[in-house]
C-alpha positions in Angstrom: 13.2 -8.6 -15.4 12.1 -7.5 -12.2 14.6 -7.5 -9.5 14.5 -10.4 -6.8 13.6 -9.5 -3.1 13.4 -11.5 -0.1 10.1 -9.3 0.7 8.6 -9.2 -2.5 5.5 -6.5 -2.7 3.0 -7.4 -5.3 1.4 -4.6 -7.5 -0.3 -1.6 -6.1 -4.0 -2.6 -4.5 -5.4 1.1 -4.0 -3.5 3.5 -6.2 -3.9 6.5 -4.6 -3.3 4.7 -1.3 -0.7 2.7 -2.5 -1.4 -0.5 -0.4 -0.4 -3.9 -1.9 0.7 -7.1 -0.3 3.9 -9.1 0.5 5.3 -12.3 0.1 8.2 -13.6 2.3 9.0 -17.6 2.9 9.8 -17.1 6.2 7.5 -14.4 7.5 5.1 -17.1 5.9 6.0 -20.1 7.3 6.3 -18.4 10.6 2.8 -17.4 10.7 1.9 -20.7 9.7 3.6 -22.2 12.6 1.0 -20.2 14.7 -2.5 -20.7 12.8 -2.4 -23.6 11.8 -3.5 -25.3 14.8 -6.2 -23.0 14.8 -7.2 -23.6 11.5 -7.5 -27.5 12.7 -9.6 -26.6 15.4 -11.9 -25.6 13.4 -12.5 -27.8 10.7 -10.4 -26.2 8.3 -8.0 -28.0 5.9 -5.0 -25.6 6.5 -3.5 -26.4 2.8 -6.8 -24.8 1.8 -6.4 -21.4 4.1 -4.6 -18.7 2.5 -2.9 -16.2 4.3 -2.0 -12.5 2.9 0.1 -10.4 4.6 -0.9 -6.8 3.7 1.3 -3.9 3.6 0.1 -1.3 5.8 1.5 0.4 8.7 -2.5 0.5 10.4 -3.5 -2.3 12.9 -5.6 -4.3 10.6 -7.3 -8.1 10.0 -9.9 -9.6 8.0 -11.3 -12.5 6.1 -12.7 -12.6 2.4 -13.2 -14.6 -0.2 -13.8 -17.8 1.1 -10.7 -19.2 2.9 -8.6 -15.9 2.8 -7.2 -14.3 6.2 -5.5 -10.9 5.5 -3.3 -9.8 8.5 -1.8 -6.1 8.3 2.2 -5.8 8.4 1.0 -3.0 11.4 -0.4 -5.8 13.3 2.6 -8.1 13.1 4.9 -4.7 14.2 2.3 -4.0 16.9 2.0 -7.5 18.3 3.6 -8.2 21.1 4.1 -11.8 21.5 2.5 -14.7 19.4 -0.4 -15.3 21.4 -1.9 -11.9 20.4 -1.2 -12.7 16.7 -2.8 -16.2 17.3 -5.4 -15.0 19.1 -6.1 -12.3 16.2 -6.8 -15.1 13.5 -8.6 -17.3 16.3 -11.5 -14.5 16.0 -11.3 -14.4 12.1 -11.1 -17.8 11.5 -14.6 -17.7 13.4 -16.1 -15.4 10.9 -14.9 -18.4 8.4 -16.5 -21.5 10.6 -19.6 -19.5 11.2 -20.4 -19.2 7.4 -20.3 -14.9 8.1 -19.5 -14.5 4.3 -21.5 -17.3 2.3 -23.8 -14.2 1.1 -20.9 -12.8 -1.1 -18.5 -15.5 -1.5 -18.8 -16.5 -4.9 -18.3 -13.0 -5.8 -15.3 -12.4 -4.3 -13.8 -16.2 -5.4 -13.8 -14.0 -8.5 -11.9 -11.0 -7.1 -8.6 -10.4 -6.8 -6.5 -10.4 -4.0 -5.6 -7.1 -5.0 -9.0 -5.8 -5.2 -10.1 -7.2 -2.1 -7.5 -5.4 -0.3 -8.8 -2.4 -2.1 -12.6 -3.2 -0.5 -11.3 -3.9 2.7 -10.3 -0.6 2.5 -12.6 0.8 0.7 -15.1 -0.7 3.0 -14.0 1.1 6.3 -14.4 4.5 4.2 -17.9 4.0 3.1 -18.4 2.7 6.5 -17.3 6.2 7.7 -19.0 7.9 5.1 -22.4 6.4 6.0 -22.3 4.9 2.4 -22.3 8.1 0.9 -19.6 9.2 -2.5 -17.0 6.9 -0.5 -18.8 4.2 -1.2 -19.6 4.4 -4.3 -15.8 5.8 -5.2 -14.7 2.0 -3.2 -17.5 0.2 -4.8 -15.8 0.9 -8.3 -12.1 -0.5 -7.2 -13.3 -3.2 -5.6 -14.9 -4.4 -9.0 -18.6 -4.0 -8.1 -18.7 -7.0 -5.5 -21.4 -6.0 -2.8 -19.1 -3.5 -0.7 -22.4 -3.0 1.9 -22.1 -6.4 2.6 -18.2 -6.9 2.5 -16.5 -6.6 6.0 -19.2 -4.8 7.4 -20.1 -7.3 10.5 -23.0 -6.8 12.7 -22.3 -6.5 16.8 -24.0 -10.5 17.1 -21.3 -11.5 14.2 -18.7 -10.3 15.7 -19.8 -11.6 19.4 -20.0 -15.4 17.1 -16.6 -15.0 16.0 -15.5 -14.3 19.5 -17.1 -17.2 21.1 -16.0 -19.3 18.1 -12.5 -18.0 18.4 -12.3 -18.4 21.9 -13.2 -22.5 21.3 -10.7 -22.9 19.1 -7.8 -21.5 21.1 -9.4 -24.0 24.1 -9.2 -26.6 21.7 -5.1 -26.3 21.5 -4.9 -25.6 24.9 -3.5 -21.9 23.9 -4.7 -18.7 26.3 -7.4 -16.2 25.3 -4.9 -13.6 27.3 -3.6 -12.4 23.7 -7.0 -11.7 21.9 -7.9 -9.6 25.1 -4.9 -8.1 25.2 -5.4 -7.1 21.4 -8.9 -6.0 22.2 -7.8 -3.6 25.1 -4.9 -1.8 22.7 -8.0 -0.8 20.5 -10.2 0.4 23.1 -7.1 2.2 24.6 -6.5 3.4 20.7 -10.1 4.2 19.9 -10.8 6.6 23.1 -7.1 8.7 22.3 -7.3 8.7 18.2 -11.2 7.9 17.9 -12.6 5.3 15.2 -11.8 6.7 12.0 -7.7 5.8 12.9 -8.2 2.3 13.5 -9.0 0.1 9.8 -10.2 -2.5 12.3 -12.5 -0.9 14.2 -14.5 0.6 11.3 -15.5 -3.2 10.5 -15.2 -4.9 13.4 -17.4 -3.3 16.5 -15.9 -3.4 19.1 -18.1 -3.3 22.5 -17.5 -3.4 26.2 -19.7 -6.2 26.3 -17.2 -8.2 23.9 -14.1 -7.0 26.3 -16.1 -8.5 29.2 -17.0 -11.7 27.5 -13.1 -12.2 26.5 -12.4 -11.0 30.2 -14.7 -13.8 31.4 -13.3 -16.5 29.7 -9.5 -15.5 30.7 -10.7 -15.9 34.4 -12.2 -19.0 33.9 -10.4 -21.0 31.2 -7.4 -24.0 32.2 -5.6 -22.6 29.6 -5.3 -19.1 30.7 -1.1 -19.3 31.8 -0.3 -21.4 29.3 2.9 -19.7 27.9 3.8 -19.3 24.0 6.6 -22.2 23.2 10.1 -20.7 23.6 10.9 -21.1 19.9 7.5 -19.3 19.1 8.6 -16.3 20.8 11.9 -16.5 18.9 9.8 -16.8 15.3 7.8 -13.4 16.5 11.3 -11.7 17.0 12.6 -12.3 14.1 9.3 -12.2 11.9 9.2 -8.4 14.0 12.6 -7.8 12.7 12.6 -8.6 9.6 9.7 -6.2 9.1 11.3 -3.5 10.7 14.2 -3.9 9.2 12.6 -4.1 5.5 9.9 -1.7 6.2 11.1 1.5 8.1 14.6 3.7 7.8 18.0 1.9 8.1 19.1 4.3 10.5 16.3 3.8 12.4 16.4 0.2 12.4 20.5 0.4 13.1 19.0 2.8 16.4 16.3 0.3 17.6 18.6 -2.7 17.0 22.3 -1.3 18.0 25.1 -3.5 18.1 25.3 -4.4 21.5 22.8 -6.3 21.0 24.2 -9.8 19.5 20.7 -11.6 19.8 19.9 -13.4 16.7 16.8 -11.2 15.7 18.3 -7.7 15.7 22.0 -9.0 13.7 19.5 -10.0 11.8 17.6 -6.8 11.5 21.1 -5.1 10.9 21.8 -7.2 8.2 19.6 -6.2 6.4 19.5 -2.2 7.4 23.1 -3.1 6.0 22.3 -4.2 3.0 19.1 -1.6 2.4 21.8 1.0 2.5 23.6 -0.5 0.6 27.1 -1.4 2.6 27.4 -5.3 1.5 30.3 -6.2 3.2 29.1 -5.1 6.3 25.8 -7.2 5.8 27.5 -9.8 4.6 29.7 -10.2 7.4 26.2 -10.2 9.6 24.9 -12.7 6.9 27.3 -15.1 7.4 27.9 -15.1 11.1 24.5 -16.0 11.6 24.8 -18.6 8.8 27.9 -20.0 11.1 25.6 -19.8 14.1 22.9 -21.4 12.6 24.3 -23.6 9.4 20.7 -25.2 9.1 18.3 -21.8 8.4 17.0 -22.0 5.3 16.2 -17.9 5.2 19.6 -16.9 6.4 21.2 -18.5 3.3 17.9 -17.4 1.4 18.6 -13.4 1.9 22.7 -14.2 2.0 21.6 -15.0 -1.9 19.4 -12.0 -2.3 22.1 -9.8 -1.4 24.4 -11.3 -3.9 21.8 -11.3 -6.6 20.5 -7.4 -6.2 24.4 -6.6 -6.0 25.0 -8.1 -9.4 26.8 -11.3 -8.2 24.4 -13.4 -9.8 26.6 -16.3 -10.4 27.8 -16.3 -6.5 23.7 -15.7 -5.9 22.9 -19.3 -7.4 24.9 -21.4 -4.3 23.0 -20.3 -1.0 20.0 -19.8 -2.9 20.6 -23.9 -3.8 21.0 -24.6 0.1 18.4 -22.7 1.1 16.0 -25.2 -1.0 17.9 -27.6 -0.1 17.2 -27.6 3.7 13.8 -26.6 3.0 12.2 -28.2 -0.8 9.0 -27.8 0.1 8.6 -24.6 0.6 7.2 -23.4 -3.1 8.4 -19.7 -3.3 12.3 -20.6 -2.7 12.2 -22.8 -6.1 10.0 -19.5 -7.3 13.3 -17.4 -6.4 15.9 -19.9 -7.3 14.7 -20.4 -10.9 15.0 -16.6 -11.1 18.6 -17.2 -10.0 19.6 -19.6 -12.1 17.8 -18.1 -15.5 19.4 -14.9 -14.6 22.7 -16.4 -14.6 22.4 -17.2 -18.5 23.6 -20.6 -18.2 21.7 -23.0 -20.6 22.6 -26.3 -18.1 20.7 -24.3 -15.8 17.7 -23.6 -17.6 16.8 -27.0 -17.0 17.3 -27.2 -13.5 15.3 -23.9 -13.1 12.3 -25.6 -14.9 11.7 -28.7 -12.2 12.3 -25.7 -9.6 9.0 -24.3 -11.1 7.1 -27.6 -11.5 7.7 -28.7 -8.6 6.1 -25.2 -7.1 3.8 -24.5 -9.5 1.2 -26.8 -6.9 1.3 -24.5 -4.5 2.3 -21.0 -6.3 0.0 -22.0 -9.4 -1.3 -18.0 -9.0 1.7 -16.6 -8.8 2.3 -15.0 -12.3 6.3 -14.8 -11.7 6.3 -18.4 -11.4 4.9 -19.0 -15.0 6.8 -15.9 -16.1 9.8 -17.5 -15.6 8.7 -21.1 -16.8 7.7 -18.8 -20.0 11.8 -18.2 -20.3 13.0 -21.6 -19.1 10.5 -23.0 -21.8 11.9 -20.2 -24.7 15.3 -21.3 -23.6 14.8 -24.7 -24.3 13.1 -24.4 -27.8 9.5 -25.5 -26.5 7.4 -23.0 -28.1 4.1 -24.6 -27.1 5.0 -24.9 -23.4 6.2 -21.4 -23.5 2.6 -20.2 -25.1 0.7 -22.3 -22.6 2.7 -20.5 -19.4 2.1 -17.6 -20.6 -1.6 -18.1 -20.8 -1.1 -19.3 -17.4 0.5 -15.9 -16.5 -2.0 -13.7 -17.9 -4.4 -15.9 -15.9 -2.5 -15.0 -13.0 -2.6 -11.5 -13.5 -6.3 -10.9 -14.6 -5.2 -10.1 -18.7 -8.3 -12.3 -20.1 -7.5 -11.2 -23.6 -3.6 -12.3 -23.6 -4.7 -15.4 -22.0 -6.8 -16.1 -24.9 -4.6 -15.2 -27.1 -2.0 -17.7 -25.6 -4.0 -20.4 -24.8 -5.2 -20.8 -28.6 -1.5 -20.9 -29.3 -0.6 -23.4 -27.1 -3.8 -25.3 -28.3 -2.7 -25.2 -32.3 1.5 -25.8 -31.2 1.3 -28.7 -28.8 0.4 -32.5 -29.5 -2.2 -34.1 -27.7 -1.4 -35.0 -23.9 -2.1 -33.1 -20.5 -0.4 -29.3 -21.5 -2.6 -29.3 -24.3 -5.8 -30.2 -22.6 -4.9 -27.4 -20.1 -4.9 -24.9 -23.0 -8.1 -25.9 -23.5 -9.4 -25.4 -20.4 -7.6 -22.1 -20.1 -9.8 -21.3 -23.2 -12.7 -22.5 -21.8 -12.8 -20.6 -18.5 -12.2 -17.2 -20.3 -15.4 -17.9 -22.4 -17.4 -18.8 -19.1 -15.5 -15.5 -17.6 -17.3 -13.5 -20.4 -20.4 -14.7 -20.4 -20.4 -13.9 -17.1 -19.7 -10.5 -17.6 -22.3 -9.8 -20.3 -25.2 -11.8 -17.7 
């Protein structure tokens, strides 16, 4: 079994690139703290945005797929206080509102995140390229979905998403100041590196006329000195190091947070330069002052439980991991990583316990293929062989494997009695045979 990580990268996107995507509770949550309110202001049912945080080093943001916002882990890093970051998604979430992708959105409903991320990239080379044999070399990882079309906004859209941006952040009362601020780093970038270093500038063009516009409405709007709330700028420092301190060297993250520093978000960031090292007593000791300092944080007791897991204290691993959900049960990828926990530990009274974890995520993680992965095992535990056939139809879902999902939906069909699992087998079965009729029309 894979091991268990706080930051959890998905599978490659781009394999010579080597880009993929990360998952974090509280880099999540975090992030949702700041877009959400955005995502209200514009009409949007924020259960129904999704937000993918992409790991790449490059300054970087885009929407796709319907409801998707990917943000670049080099944005986050770059970012200099929440406002910019909110600012960031106030723009994309305008290329949602305005109906920008409605041309190609079925298609990529049926793309995966992966492959997107492999367009969005792919898309700023052809765009380069002037559609030339980058495009055509994209065109084939992002699974044929139009890549002319994808990301490639016109100056007007991207004037449409400003304005529409720009309403939003008026509508929460939140200053434009970030998003100009953003804008002016890239021109600053573009004239010293030029276009072809900046992802976001090859599909977003970027024009003096927009600067002005943004420069306009900073000068004009009520909203203008409204600060970020004080425990806003507390999440960005510790979403900042956290990123840091999982992303680049330990010794550079023990340089740029030194231990003079005793503020919560660079311990933080030397716990876990600590524990990448690995010297677990010293991050443990971090760990579990700032557990003492703050008894109530779900993510402190959360990576205290990572440490203990990835360190073969599996056992120990099982009690903050418990606490963390504890002070926090709705949050759908904790119950993801405690059921990893607890099946790990080989207990049989914990199989149990590690199954209602993964129901009572699998609303909100239902495409997450460790989730049904590991119902797969709590099922097998407990003798259910149907169950166990229908998760892992549900994983091979997950993961794209059409075939295996086939395969293990019909078993689930012919093993379980009649009720809800079993009509969910069926369906399973039925959306493979609409997948590949698609695929031969």
């Amino acid at each position: 079994m894979a091991m268990l990580v706080c930051l959890v990268a998905t599978k490659t996107a781009v394999a010579d690139g080597g880009l993929s995507y990360i998952r974090d509770a509280e880099i999540e949550s975090t992030l949702r703290t700041f877009y959400n309110p955005i995502f209200k202001a514009a009409g949007l049912n924020p259960a129904a945005v999704h937000v993918y945080i992409v790991n790449d080093p490059e300054i970087n943001s885009f929407v796709a797929g319907g409801q998707n916002v990917f943000i670049n882990t080099g944005t986050i890093m770059r970012s200099e206080t929440p406002n910019q970051l909110v600012g960031i998604v106030a723009h994309e979430t305008g290329h949602i509102a305005d109906g920008h992708l409605v041309r190609f959105d079925q298609a990529m409903h049926d793309a995966s995140i992966e492959s997107i991320i492999a367009m969005a990239v792919g898309a700023g080379a052809a765009i380069l390229a002037h559609g030339s044999n980058a495009a055509g070399a994209a065109l084939a990882a992002g699974e044929n979905v139009g890549l002319q079309k994808f990301l490639n906004f016109s100056v007007a859209q991207e004037a449409s998403a400003d304005r529409a941006g720009l309403r939003f952040l008026d509508a929460t009362h939140q200053s434009a100041r970030g998003l100009l601020q953003f804008f002016e780093i890239l021109q600053q970038d573009e004239r010293l590196s030029g276009i072809e270093e900046i992802p976001y500038l090859r599909t977003h063009p970027l024009t003096s006329e927009r600067i002005e516009t943004m420069r306009e409405h900073v000068q004009n709007s009520p909203y203008s000195n409204n600060p970020d709330p004080p425990d806003w700028i507390e999440l960005h420092k510790r979403m900042k190091a956290k990123l840091i301190a999982f992303l680049q060297p330990p010794a550079d993250v023990l340089q740029r947070y030194p231990a003079s520093d005793t503020s919560i978000a660079a311990r933080y960031a030397d716990a876990i330069a600590y524990y990448r090292i690995p010297e677990l007593n010293k991050a443990l000791t971090l760990i579990n002052g700032l557990i003492a300092a703050e008894p109530r944080n779900p993510y402190f007791e959360e990576f205290k439980g990572q440490m203990l897991f990835e360190n073969g204290h599996v056992q120990e691993a099982v009690e903050p991991y418990q606490k963390a959900v504890a002070l926090v049960p709705d949050v759908a990828l904790l119950r993801v990583e405690l059921a990893q926990v607890e099946l790990e530990t080989q207990d049989p009274a914990l199989a149990r316990d590690a199954l209602v974890n993964l129901k009572n995520a699998d609303i909100y993680e239902n495409e997450n293929p460790d989730l049904w992965r590991y119902m797969a095992i709590a099922y097998g535990r407990l003798g259910d062989k149907g169950e166990t056939a229908l998760a892992q139809a549900e994983q091979a879902m997950a993961e794209g494997d059409q075939q295996m999902a086939k395969h293990e939906a019909a078993d689930a069909v012919r093993l379980l009695p009649p009720g809800p699992s079993r009509l969910r087998a069926e369906d399973l079965q039925l959306e493979v045979q609409q997948m590949e009729k698609d695929r031969q029309n």
